[in-house]
N, C-alpha and C positions, 0 to 999 in steps of 0.2 A: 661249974664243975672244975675245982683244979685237978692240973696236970704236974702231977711228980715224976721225980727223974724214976723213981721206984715203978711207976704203977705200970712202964711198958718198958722197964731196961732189959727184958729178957729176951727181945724180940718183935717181929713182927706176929705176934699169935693173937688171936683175940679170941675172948672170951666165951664161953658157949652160952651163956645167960647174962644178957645185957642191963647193965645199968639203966632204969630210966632217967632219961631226960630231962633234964628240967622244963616246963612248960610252957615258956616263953622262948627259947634260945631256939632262934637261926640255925639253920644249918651251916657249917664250914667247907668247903670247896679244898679240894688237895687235887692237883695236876701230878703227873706221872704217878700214880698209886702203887704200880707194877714195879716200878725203879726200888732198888738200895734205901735210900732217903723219902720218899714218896709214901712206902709201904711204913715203914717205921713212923712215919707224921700220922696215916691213917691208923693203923692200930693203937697210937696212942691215945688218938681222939676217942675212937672205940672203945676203950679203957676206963674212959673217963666218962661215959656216959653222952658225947655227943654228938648231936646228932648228924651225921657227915655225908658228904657229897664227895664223888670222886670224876672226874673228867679222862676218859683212858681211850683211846684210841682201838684197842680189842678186848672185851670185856672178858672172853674167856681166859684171859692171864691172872685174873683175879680170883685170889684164893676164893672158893667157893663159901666157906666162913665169912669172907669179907662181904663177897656181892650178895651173900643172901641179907647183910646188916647195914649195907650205904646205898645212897640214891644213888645207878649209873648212870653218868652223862657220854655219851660216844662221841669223840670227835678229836681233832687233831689241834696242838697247842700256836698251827700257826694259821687256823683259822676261827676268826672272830666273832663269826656265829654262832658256832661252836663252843666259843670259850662267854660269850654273851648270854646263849640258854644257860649253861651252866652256873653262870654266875646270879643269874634273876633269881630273887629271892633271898640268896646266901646274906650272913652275918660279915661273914670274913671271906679269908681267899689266902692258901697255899699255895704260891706260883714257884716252878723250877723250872727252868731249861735246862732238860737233859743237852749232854757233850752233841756237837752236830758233826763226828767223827765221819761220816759217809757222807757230807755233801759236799758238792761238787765246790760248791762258794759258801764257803762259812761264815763269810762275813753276810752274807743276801738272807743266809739261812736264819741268821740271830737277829737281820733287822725284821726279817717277817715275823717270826713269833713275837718281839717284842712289840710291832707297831698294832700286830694283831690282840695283844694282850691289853696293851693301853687304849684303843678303840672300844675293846669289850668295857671295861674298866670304867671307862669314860661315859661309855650310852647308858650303864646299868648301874650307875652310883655307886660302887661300893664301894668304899670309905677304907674298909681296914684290910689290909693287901699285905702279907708278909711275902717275899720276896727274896728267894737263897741264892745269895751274889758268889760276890768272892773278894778275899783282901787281893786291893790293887787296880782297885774296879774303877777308880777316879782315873788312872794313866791312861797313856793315849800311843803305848805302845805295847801291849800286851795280848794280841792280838783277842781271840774270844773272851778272854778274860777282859778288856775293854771293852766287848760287846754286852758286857752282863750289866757293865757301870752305863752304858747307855740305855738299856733296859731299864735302870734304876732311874734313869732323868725318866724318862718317858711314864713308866707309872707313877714315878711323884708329879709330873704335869697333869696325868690323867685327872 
């Protein structure tokens, strides 16, 4: 199923009558689905016909349209149970770390989800891992914005 910039540039809306599926294809994993960018990845996939997984933390934040058309996975993206159910099975995997603007240590904050991400990552194979960094991510001075680029070593170790 491609994905054009057209077939979900208006929004997060999805569709009332879905595309099917193609009959082989995995399902996709998207973390934060409630988020700005999250939501916008799922409804595109939506869009497209496929078939999608979301991993969210409160599922009643999720547009009703969405959760009556993606698998819910509940759970938090700094634990690896959590992120390991959700990932069994999947084709792919949309990882984001949302901003960790309320914790106390932001630096403790970004290594738990990441080591938790790479763990899941790691015990359930899954191979194709997109990954929304940020330009800058290699320095070693940019405070969370360095924490995203060691998130990036860590799932490419996975």
């Amino acid at each position: 199923a491609a994905i054009t910039r057209g077939s979900c540039a208006g929004g997060p809306t999805v569709p009332t009558v879905p595309p099917p599926p193609p009959p082989t294809m995995a399902p996709i994993l998207v973390t934060t689905p409630t988020g700005q960018i999250g939501a916008r990845v799922t409804a595109c996939l939506l869009a497209a016909g496929v078939p999608t997984r979301v991993l969210v933390r409160d599922p009643a934040r999720l547009a009703p349209a969405v959760r009556a058309r993606v698998d819910v996975h509940t759970g938090s993206l700094d634990d690896a149970e959590a992120i390991a159910r959700a990932l069994d099975g999947v084709g792919a995997a949309f990882l984001l770390v949302p901003p960790q603007y309320d914790a106390d240590d932001w630096s403790a904050a970004y290594h738990r989800v990441g080591s938790a991400a790479a763990s899941a990552v790691r015990r359930t194979g899954v191979r194709r891992v997109a990954f929304l960094s940020s330009q800058g991510a290699h320095r070693d001075d940019l405070g969370p914005v360095t924490w995203l680029g060691r998130i990036e070593d860590a799932l490419r170790d996975a």
